[in-house]
Structure formats: structure tokens, C-alpha cells
N, C-alpha and C positions, 0 to 999 in steps of 0.2 A: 462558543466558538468551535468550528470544525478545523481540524488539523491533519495534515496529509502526512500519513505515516505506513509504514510495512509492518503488518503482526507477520510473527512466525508462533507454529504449534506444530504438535508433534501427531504425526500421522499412528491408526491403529499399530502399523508396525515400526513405527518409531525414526521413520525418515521424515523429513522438514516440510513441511506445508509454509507456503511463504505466498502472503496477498496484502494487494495494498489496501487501506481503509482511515476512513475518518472520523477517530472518536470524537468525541464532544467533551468539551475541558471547561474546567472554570475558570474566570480571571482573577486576579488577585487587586488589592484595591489600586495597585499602581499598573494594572494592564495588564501586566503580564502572565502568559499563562499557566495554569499549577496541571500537573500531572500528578500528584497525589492519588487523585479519586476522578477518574472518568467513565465515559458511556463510550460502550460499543453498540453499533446496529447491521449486525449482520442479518444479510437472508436467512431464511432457515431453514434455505436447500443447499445452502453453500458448506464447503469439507471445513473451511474456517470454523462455525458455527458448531457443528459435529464435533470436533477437537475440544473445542471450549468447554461444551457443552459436557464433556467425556470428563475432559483434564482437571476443568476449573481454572486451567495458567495457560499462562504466553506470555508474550516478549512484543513489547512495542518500542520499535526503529523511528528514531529523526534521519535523517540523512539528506543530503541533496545529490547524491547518485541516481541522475533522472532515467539511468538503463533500467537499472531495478526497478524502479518505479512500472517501466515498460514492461519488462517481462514479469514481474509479479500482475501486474494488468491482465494479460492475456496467458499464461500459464506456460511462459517460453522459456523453462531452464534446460538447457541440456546436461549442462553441470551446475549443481545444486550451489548457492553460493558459501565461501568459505564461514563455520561459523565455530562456536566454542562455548562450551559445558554453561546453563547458568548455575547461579551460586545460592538460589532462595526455591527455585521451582525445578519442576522436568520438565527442559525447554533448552533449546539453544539461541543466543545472542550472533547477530551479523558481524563480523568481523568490518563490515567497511559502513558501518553505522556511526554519524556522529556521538549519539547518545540513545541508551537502550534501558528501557526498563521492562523489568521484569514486573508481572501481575498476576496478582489472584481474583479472580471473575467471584464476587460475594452473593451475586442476586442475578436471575434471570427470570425476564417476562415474555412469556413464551406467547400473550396474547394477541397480538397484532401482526403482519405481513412482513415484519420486519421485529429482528428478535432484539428486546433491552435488556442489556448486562453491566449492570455495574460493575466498575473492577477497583480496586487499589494497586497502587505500586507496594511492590516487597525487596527491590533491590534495584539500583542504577548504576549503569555502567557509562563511562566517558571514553570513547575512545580516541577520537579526534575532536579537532576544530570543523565547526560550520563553515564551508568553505563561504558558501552565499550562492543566490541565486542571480541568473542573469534572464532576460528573455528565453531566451532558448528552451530555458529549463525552464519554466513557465509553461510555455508551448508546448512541453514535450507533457509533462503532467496533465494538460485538458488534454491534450490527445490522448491519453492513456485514459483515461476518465473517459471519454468517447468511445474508446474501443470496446469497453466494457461494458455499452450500454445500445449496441449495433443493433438488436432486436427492439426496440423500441420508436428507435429515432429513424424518423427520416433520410432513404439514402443524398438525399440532393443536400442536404444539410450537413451529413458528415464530410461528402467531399469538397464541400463549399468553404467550412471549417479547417479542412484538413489542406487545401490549397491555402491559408493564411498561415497556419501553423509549419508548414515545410519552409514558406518566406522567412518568415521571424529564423526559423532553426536556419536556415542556412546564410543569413545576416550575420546572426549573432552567435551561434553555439562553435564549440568544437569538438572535436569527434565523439567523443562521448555522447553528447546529444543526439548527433546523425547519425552515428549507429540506432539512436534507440528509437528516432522518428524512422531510419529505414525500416526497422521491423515493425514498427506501427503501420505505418504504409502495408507493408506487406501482408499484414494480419487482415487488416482492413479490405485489400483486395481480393485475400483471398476466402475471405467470409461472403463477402459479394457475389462472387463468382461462386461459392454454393449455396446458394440461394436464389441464382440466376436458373 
């Protein structure tokens, strides 16, 4: 099963790199899924990858903070988010993460177009409740997934996509969501518009 989560690692000069990504987790025999031991598949042009690859550790985020989700997407922090020392690795933890573990990357397979990294959990932090998802947040996550993926895809597709996904958010989200579909929106046109 893939899982929609935020790594943070720590950049050459030791400020936060923060991207969303979906490692690959095993289930356990009642479903649910184990983060003990998962895969990551990063690019291996991406500064994630680079980090990892340097470090061996990072910090994987659950949260249903669909902004983050947004601007970790598209590389929109202006203020880096609030985050705090971890306790097993050199890394820091999200502060507005429901649950965060900390990992050490054991293997990496550098062969393929896309890089395989095993990792184990070495500490987990709780910090809140899972609030839940609604529509919205839903919405706002493939958008964010789309945004990231604007050199590939078809433009008549994204905005075809992105006129259902603004409905949904603006049915069902609130501000939080709109905030982070406006910047998607925004990102999106203005990728457009240089490549026009």
C-alpha cells in the first residue's frame, strides 16, 4: 500500500528540506498498516534523495494538513514550518504532524529511474489526533499530486481535473483547503503561462 506522507531531511547546510512522498508499507494481518519497515522511491534528481542518500535518516509525517501537503508539492514555503529536534537521528519532526517517525534509510538501490530505499523506523512521535479527512482534502492532495507532475501530463487534462477539484474544495473545505487549492491554482497557472 502507498501512503501519502511529508519526509523532512536536513539540507548540506542543515536547514529543512520538506517534500511530500509515498512510501510503500506493509499490512499487518488485520489490515492495518505497519510502518516499522518501508520503501521510499525517490527520484534521483530530487534534493530529497540527495539528503537521504548523504544522511541515511529523516522523518516521515502523517498529518491531514492539506496546505502542507500543497506547498511541500510545489516548493512554496516562505516560512519554513515550525519544527523540533529529533530524539534517535539528525532530523527534525513537524510540529503540526499527527504522527512522525523518525528513520534510518538501511539499503539503497541506485539501479532503476527511480531510487529503492529501505528504511526502518528508530523513534515515533505522537503529537496530535488525526483530525480526518473530508472531500476537500482529498481534492486538495490530487491536486497537489498534479502539480508535481505538470511536465508530463497533458495541459487540457490538468485544467479539466483542476475545474472538479476547485468544486469539491469549495462545496466542502474550509479555509485551510482554499488557501492551499488557491496556491495550487496559482502554481499551476503560472507554470502555464511559462511555457506559453
Amino acid at each position: 500500500m502507498i501512503l501519502e506522507t511529508i519526509i523532512t531531511t536536513l539540507n548540506v547546510d542543515g536547514t529543512l528540506n520538506v517534500s511530500p512522498m509515498g512510501p510503500t508499507v506493509n499490512l499487518e494481518a488485520d489490515g492495518t498498516p505497519s510502518l516499522d519497515l518501508f520503501e521510499l522511491r525517490p527520484f534521483n534528481t530530487s534534493k530529497t534523495f540527495a539528503n537521504l542518500k548523504r544522511t541515511k535518516a529523516g522523518v516521515l509525517h502523517i498529518t491531514d494538513n492539506v496546505e502542507l501537503f500543497a506547498r511541500a508539492a510545489i516548493g512554496e514555503f516562505k516560512v519554513v514550518p515550525e519544527a523540533y529536534q529529533c530524539l534517535m537521528i539528525e532530523g527534525k519532526v513537524l510540529r503540526d504532524a499527527c504522527r512522525s517517525y523518525e528513520f534510518q534509510v538501511e539499503y539503497i538501490d541506485e539501479t532503476g529511474p527511480r531510487m529503492n530505499l529501505n528504511c526502518r523506523t528508530v523513534q515515533v512521535h505522537r503529537n496530535r489526533d488525526f483530525f480526518g479527512f473530508n472531500r476537500a482534502k482529498h481534492a486538495v492532495l490530487e491536486a497537489a499530486i498534479i502539480a508535481t507532475r505538470l511536465d508530463f501530463l497533458p495541459a487540457a487534462e490538468v485544467a479539466d481535473q483542476f475545474i472538479r477539484f476547485n468544486t469539491i474544495v469549495g462545496k466542502t473545505g474550509a479555509l485551510n483547503e482554499q488557501r492551499a487549492m488557491d496556491l495550487l491554482n496559482q502554481f499551476v497557472q503560472d507554470e502555464g503561462n511559462a511555457r506559453a
